[in-house]
N, C-alpha and C positions, 0 to 999 in steps of 0.2 A: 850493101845488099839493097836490092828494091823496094821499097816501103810496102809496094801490095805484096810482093812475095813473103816476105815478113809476117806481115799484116794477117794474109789468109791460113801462112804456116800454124802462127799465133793462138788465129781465133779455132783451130782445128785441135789442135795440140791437148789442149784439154777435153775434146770428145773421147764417146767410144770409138777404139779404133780412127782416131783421127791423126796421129802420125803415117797410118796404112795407108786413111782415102788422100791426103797430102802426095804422098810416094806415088799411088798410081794416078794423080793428077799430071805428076811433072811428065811420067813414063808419057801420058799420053800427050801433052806437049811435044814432048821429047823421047818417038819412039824408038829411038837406039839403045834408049835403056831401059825398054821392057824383056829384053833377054836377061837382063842379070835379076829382073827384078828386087830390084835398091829397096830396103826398110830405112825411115833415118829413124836415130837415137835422139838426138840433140841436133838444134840450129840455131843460132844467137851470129849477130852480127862479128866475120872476121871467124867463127868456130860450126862445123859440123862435124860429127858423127852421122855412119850409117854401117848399115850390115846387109850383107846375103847369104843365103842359105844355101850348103854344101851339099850343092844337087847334081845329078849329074849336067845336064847343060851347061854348068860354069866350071867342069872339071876337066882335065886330059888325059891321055894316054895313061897316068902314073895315077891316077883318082886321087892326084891336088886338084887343088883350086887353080885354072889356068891365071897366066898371068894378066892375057887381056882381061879378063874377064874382073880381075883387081883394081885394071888402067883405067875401067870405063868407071867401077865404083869411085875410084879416086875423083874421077872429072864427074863425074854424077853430083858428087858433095863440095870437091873442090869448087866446082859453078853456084851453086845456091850459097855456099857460103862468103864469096867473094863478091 
């Protein structure tokens, strides 16, 4: 993982609300993934968590969770943690 991405995940992690502004930092990096809008849980080198909330924009037809909408949180976390 990136030493600044680390680094800034780090020094946030312990604020209020500093896993949130973390989250919609990368969204605005990276905004393909401001539609699932990503919360992380945990990030440590090699390990992430995150979560999204079961809204309708990430749902389908059947009011699951679509599946992209899992693929993108996968690679949302899967990237910061690798």
């Amino acid at each position: 993982m990136s030493s600044r991405v680390l680094g800034l995940y780090r020094s946030l992690e312990r604020r209020p609300l500093g896993r949130w502004l973390f989250s919609r930092l990368v969204c605005i990096k990276a905004p393909y993934f401001a539609g699932i809008a990503p919360r992380i849980v945990d990030l440590r080198p090699g390990h992430g968590e995150a979560t999204i909330a079961h809204r309708r924009r990430v749902s389908n037809h059947l009011g699951t969770v679509h599946a992209i909408a899992l693929c993108n949180l996968a690679e949302f976390i899967g990237g910061l943690a690798t």
